[in-house]
C-alpha positions in Angstrom: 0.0 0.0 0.0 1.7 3.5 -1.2 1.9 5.8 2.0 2.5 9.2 0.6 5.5 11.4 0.0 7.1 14.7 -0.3 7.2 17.2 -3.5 9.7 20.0 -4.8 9.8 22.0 -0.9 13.1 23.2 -2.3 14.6 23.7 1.2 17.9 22.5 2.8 16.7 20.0 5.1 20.5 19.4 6.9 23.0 21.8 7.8 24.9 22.5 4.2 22.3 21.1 2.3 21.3 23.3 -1.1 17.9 24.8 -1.6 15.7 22.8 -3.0 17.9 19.7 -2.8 17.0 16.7 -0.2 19.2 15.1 2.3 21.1 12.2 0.7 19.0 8.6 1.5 20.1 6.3 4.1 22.4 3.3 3.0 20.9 0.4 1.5 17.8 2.3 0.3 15.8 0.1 -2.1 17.4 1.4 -6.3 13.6 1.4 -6.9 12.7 3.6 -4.9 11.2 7.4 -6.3 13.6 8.2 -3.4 16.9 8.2 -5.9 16.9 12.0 -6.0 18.7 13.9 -8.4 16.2 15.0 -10.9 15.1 13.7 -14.0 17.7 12.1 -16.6 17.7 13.6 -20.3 15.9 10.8 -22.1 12.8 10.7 -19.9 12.5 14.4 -20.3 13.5 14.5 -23.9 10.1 11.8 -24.3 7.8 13.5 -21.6 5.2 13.9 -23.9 5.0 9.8 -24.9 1.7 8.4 -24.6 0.8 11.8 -22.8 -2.4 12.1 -25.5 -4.2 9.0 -24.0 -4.6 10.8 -20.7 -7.7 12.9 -21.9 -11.0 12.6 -20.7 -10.1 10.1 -18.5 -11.2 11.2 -14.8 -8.7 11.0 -11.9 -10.5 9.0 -10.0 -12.8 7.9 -12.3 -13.5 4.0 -10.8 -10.7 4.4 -8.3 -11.6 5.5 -5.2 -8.6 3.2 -3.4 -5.4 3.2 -4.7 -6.0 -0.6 -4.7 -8.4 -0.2 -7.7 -6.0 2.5 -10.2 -3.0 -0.3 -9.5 -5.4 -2.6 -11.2 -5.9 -0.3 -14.0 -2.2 0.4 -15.3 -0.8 -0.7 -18.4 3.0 -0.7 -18.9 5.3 -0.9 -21.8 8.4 -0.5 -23.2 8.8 2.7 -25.8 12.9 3.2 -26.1 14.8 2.9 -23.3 11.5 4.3 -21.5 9.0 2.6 -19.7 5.2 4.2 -20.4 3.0 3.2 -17.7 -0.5 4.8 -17.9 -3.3 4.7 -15.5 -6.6 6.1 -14.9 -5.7 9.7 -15.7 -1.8 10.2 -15.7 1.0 8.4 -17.6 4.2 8.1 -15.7 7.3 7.7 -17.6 10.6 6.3 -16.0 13.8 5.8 -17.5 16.1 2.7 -16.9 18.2 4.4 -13.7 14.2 5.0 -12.0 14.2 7.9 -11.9 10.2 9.0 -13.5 8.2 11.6 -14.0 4.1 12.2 -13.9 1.7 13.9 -16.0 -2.1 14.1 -16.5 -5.0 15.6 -18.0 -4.4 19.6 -18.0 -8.2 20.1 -18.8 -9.8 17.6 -15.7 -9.1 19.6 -13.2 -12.0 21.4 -15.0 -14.1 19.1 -15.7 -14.2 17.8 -12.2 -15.4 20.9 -10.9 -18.5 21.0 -13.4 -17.0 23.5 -16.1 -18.3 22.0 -19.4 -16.1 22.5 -22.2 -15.7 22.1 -25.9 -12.3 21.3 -27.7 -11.5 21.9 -31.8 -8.5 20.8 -33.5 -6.4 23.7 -35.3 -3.6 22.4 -37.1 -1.6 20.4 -35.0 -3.2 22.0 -31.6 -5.9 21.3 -29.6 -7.9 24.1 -27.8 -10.2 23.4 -24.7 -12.7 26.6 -24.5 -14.2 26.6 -21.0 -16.7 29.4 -20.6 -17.4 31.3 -17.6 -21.4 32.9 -16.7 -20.0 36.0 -17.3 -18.5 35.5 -20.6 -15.0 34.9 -19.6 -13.5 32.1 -21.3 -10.4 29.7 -20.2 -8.6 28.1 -22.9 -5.9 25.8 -23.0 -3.9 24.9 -25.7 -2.6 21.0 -26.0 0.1 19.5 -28.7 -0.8 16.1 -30.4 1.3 14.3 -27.2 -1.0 16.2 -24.6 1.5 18.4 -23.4 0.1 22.0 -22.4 1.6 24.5 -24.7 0.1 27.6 -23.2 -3.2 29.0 -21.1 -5.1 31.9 -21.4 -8.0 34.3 -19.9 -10.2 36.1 -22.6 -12.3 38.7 -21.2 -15.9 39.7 -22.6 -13.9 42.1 -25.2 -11.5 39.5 -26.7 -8.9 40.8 -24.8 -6.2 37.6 -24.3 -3.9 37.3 -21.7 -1.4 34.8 -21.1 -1.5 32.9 -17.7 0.7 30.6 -18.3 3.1 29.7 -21.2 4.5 26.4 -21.7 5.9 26.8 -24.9 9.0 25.4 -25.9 12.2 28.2 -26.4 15.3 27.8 -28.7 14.2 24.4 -29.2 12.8 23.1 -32.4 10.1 20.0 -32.3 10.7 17.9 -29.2 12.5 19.0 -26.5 15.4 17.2 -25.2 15.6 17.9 -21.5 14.0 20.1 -19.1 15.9 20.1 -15.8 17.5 23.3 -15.2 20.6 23.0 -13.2 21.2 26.8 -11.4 23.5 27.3 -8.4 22.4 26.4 -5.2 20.5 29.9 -4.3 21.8 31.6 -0.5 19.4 31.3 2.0 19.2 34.9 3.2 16.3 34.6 5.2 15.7 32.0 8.3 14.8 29.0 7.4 11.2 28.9 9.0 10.5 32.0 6.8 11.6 30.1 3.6 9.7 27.4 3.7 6.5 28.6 5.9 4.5 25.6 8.1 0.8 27.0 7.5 -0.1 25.4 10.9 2.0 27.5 12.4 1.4 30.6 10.6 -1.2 33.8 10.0 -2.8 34.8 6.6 -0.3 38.1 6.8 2.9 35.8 6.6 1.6 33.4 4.3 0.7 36.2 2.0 4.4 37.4 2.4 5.5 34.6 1.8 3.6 33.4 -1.4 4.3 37.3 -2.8 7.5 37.6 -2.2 10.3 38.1 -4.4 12.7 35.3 -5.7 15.7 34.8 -3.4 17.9 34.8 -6.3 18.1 36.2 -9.5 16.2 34.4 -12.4 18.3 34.2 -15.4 15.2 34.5 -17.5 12.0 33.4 -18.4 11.2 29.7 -17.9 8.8 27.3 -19.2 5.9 25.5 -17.0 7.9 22.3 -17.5 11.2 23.5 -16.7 9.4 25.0 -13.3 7.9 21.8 -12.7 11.3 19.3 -13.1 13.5 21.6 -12.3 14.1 22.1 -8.2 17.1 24.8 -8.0 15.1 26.9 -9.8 11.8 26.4 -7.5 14.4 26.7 -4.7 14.5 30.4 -5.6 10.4 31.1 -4.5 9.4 30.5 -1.0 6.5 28.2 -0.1 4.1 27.6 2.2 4.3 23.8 3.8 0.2 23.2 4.2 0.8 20.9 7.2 -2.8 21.5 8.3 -3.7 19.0 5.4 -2.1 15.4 6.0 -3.6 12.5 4.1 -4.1 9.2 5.7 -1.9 6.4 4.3 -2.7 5.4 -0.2 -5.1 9.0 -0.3 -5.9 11.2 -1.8 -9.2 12.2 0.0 -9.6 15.4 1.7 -12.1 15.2 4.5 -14.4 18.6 5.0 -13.1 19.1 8.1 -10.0 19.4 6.5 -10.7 20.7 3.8 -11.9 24.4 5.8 -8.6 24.3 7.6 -7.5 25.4 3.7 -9.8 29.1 4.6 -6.4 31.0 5.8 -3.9 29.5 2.5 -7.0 30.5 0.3 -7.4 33.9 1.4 -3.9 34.7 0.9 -3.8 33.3 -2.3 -7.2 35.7 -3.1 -5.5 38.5 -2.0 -2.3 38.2 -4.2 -4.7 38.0 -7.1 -6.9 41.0 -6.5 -3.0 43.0 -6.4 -2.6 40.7 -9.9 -5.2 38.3 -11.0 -2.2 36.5 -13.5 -0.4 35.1 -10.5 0.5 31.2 -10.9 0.8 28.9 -7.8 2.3 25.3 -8.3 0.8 22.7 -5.8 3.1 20.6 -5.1 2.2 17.0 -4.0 4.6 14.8 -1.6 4.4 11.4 -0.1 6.2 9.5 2.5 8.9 6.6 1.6 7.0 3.6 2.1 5.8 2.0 -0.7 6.7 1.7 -4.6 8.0 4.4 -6.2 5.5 4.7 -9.3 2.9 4.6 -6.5 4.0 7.4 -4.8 4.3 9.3 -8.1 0.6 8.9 -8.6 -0.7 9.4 -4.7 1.1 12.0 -5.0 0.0 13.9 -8.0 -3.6 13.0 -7.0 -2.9 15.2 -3.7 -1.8 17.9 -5.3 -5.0 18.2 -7.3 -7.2 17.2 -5.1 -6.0 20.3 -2.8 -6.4 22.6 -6.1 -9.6 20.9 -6.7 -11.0 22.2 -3.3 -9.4 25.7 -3.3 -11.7 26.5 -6.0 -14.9 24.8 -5.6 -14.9 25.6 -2.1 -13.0 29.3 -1.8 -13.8 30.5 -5.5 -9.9 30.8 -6.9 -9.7 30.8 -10.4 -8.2 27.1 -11.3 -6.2 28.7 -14.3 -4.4 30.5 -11.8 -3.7 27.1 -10.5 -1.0 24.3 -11.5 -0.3 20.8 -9.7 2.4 18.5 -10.1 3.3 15.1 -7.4 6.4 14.8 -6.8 6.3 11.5 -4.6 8.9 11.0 -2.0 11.6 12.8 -3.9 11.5 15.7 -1.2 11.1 14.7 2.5 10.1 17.2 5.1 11.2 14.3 8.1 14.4 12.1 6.5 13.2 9.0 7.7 12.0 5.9 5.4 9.4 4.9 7.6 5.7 5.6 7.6 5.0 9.4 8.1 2.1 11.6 8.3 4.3 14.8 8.1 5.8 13.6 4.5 2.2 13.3 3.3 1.6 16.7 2.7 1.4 19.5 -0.1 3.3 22.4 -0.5 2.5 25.9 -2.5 4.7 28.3 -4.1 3.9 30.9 -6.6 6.0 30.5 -9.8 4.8 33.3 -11.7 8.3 35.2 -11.7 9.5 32.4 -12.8 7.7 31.9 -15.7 7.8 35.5 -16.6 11.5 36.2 -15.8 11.1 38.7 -13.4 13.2 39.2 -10.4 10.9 41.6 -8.4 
């Protein structure tokens, strides 16, 4: 039974650790484990997109409501040197040293929370139109493989604006490898001030912390993907540990009681939109390190959106302002390999000067 893990908290967890980099595993840790950190290797993030297109449509927990019954469900093969293994909406794709990442349906999220949709095809893009009561519409842009090229807001006046752009730079057709390697950022602030535990924490230093500036400079823009794979440069945005939200052992489920303890992060995050309603905040999903490593990947990931899921149906913020990704037990708040409710957590950060290059 996956237990649940620990996501991109770019933080030094030991005394000379890097930003963003976790503490080195104990001996004799299982090779299989999701727990071989060090980022994703070249060829599974030059074929990130593989198999990525069969993901649509498919609801996260459509017929899974244990993690029991989305086991059952996966398919694996062999494409390259790369195993595909898809499942009831994600595909995970691991190379042949373990090391895997995770991605889903951009447009679910959506669809989950009762936004109907339509899609058309133009050239080799596909466009999801989700239309708000008030005219508003959300679209996001897809390439043949699935992978989100870019979204936008258009108002009731056709007037487009980019929220987040995921398309690929200097880099004809495919891309070969999105792990940015940056220098380990300093750490000018304390460390409980970095990374923030929100049940220790008021709505004013949450919002400081999720509007803050980077803590290094930001070379330039970067894409989603890059921000996503990448943790030296999510070391350079402070986050907010939502410790008030720990999921029981293979879930994903967030009860309602736990669910309102989400009021304090939400209204922080509502009040760095009304100062700039194009803000982007990753939620980042962690496990602990019991279990398999592709399990964790999933529980994981499902965490993450499950979290997003409820900040919007139940606190009203926008879900394209919104972006999830599991990270499974790559990043460990508590360095232990035993069952831990801490580890099964999610963490928030907002990326937007990193997708837009800006260092204030």
């Amino acid at each position: 039974m996956p237990s649940g893990g620990a996501p991109g908290t770019a933080a030094p967890a030991q005394p000379g650790a890097a930003p963003g980099q976790p503490p080195a595993g104990p001996p004799g840790q299982p090779p299989q484990r999701e727990g071989r950190r060090g980022g994703i290797s070249p060829g599974v993030a030059g074929a990130i997109g593989l198999g990525a297109g069969v993901i649509g449509g498919i609801m996260a927990t459509q017929g899974a409501e244990r993690f029991d019954d989305i086991r059952r469900e996966r398919r694996e093969q062999r494409e390259g040197d790369l195993t595909i293994i898809r499942e009831p909406g994600r595909t995970i794709i691991r190379d042949d040293d373990g090391r895997a990442i995770i991605r889903r349906d951009e447009d679910q999220r959506f669809r989950d929370l009762g936004w109907q949709g339509r899609s058309e095809r133009r050239g080799d893009e596909n466009r999801t139109i989700f239309e708000r009561p008030d005219g508003t519409r959300i679209v996001t842009v897809t390439d043949e493989q699935g992978r989100l090229i870019r979204r936008t807001r258009i108002d009731r006046d056709n007037r487009e604006v980019i929220i987040i752009d995921n398309t690929l730079r200097d880099r004809p057709g495919r891309f070969a490898d999105d792990v940015v390697v940056l220098p380990p950022p300093p750490l000018p602030i304390p460390r409980e001030r970095y990374i923030v535990d929100a049940d220790q924490a008021d709505e004013d230093l949450i919002y400081e912390t999720i509007t803050a500036p980077p803590i290094a400079a930001i070379p330039r823009r970067y894409t989603l993907d890059e921000v996503r794979y990448s943790p030296d440069l999510r070391a350079r945005m402070r986050s907010v540990d939502i410790d008030t939200i720990n999921f029981d052992t293979g879930s994903w489920q967030v009860g309602q009681d736990q669910a309102r303890r989400l009021s304090v992060i939400a209204d922080s995050v509502k009040r760095a939109l009304q100062r700039s309603p194009n803000e982007v905040f990753l939620v980042e999903g962690h496990t602990d390190a019991v279990g398999a490593d592709v399990d964790n990947l999933s529980l994981s990931d499902r965490r993450a959106e499950s979290v997003a899921e409820i900040l919007t149906r139940d606190f009203q913020i926008p879900p394209e302002n919104l972006t999830t990704q599991g990270y499974g037990e790559q990043y460990l708040k508590v360095n232990t390999q035993e069952a831990s409710r801490e580890n099964r957590r999610v963490t928030l950060r907002r990326i937007t000067p990193l997708l837009n290059g800006q260092n204030q």
